[in-house]
C-alpha positions, 0 to 999 in steps of 0.5 A: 415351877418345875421348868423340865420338858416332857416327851410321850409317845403312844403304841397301840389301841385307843385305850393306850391313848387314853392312859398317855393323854392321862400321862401327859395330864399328869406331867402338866400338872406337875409343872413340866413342859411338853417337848412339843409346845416348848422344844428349848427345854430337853425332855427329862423323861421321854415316856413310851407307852406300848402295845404287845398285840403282836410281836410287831408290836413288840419291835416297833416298841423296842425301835422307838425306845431305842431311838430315844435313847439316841435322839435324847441322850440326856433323858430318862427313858419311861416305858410302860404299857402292854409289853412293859407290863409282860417284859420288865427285865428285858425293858430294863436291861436295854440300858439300866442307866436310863430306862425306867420299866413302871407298870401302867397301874403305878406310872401316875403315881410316879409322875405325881411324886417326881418332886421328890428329892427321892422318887422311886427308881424303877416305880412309885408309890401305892398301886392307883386303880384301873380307872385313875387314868382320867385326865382333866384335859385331853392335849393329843385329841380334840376328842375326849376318851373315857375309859369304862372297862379294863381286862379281858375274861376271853382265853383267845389263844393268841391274845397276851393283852390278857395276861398283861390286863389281867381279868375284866373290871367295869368302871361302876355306871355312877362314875362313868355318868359323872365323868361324862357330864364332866367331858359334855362341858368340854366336848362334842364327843366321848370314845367309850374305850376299854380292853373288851367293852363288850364284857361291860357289866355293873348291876345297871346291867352290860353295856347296852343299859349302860348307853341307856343310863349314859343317854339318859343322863347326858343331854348332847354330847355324841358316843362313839365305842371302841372295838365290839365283839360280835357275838354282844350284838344283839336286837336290844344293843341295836336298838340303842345303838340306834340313838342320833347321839351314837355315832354311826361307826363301828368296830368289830373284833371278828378275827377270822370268818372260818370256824374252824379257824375260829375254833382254834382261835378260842372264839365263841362265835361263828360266821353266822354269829358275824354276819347277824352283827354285821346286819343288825348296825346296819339296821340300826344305822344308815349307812354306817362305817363297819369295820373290823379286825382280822388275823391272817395265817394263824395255824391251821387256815388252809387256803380253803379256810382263807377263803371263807374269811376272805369270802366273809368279808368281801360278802359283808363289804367292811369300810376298813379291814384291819389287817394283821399277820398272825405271829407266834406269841410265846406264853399263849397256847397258840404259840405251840400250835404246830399246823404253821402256816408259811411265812410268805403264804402269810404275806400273800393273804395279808395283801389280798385282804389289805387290797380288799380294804382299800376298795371297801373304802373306797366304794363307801367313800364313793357312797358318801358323797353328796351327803351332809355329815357333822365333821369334828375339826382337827386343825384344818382337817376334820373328823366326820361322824362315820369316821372319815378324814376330811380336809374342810373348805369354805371358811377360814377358821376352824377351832379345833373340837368344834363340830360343823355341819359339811358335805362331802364334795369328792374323794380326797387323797389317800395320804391326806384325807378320805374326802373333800367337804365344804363347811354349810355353816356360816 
């Protein structure tokens, strides 16, 4: 047994999550040992699985690649994912002693071959699937992922996850049923990820006859979805969404409650098209977590198109707002945009919105408590089922996955946790 640690580390969306639990199944399998559970053994290979949504993103990357260049001196450096999928050459040639550059679609591969006396320097064998990222245990999350969709057929003119992705596939209904009955034998709940789940499509239907078929199949684990895209919301999705086993969390990808910004944006939707979403989960749900993605300061918002995002936002009172501060990404057409908007300006927005979000967070935690959720532990804390962190108290052991009914006693610490809660289980 081969006796070598192991080291992953993780940027980015739930999707990228899920392809680093896959990695890490993968290197278990393959008789190493996590750097976590076994910090005697050295990593042999530190793996950096990144993320290119923005150019952020892009030098949180090359900082954590670096830095393990220096903490592991003696490691082999895997980088994969997003930007190493759009940057090879400039990935490698950070130091091409140490660094391997292996695309997401050959990594699992690699590490199934690193018996080998031979394996591929900068790659492994045959292409696998899209859908091969499908780990047996999930070692990071007491949440279990499953990855229906990849790549995206928007033309978002500031978005390179497309170019990295490529096109939109769907994992056939037939698997995805399969791989759930799997994961309900294990777990309390399944994320449903994807690049754009919105763009489901198998000859079951799109993704609302898909929760169908899922529900239909399955008996009692939960569903909580990744991202959405508003303008897939309809009354018929509501519906579904509708069920107890869905979990009353979701995620919008609005990017901008301006048109016009919208516009310019490549988006094939507009503030009404949002605020319809917004209203329709809301339907569907009590009192659900809403939250949502926006990009601050791309070309062309004037403080006038700001405010009507801001407005938008603030009038639809969103749990969270994730926040990013638009940055030119060469490749796509927005980068040759010429209407910029100033750099500082860009930053003043981010913290008005950032603001913003701590108080809708803050007025719906307010607005939980006193309720009775199910919290899925994690440790001593726990998840609840929309989606706030809790620190549990009144017992003792909590097995990590478990799913107890708690409630929500008083507002937590923001550094620590959203909400205090106290086990009604016995």
């Amino acid at each position: 047994m081969n006796k070598e640690a192991f080291l992953v580390f993780t940027l980015g969306c739930k999707l990228n999550q899920l392809e680093s639990e896959a990695v890490i199944d993968a290197f278990l399998q393959a008789g190493f040992k996590s750097f976590n559970e076994e910090p005697d053994f050295q990593p042999a290979f530190v793996v950096v699985n990144t993320c290119t949504v923005t150019g952020k993103a892009d030098q949180k990357a090359r900082g954590v690649i670096r830095k393990a260049l220096r903490d592991f001196p003696d490691s082999k450096v895997i980088v994969t994912g997003c930007y190493a999928q759009l940057n090879k050459d400039e990935l490698f040639n950070l130091n091409p002693d140490r660094i391997l550059v292996i695309s997401k679609d050959n990594i699992l591969d690699y590490i199934n071959n690193l018996n080998e006396k031979n394996p591929a320097s900068r790659g492994g064998g045959e292409v696998r699937g899209q859908f091969e990222f499908n780990p047996s245990r999930f070692s990071a999350h007491t949440r279990s992922f499953l990855k229906i969709q990849d790549g995206c057929d928007n033309k978002c003119t500031y978005c390179k996850i497309r170019l990295a992705r490529g096109a939109s596939v769907s994992l056939e209904a037939k698997q995805v049923l399969e791989r759930l009955r799997i994961l309900e034998n294990e777990h309390a709940e399944a994320v449903l990820t994807g690049v754009n789940i919105s763009q489901y499509k198998d000859d079951i239907g799109t993704v609302s006859e898909l929760l169908d078929y899922l529900l239909a199949g399955t008996s009692k684990i939960a569903l909580r979805l990744s991202s959405l895209a508003p303008d897939c919301i309809d009354e018929k999705l509501a519906k579904v969404l509708s069920n107890k086993r869905i979990r009353p969390h979701f995620h919008l990808s609005i990017q901008s409650g301006s048109e016009k910004v919208l516009e310019n944006m490549g988006r094939n939707y507009n503030a009404q098209t949002i605020e319809k979403a917004a209203a329709l989960l809301r339907a569907a749900k009590d009192n659900p977590f809403l939250a949502c993605d926006i990009i601050a300061g791309f070309p062309g918002e004037t403080e006038a198109e700001f405010e009507k995002n801001y407005s938008l936002c603030k009038k639809l009172k969103f749990a969270w707002i994730h926040v990013f501060p638009y940055s030119k990404r060469p490749g796509t057409p927005a980068f040759s945009f010429t209407d910029t908007v100033h750099s500082g300006e860009i930053t003043k927005r981010v913290q008005l919105l950032t603001d913003l979000a701590k108080s809708g967070r803050a007025e719906y935690i307010q607005s939980y408590l006193g309720r009775e959720v199910d919290v899925i532990i994690e440790g001593k804390r726990g998840i609840t089922e929309n989606y706030l962190k809790v620190l549990v108290h009144g017992k003792e052991r909590l097995k990590a996955g478990t799913v107890l009914r708690c409630r929500l006693e008083a507002a937590g610490e923001p550094d620590k946790c959203d909400v205090a809660a106290f086990c009604l289980a016995p």
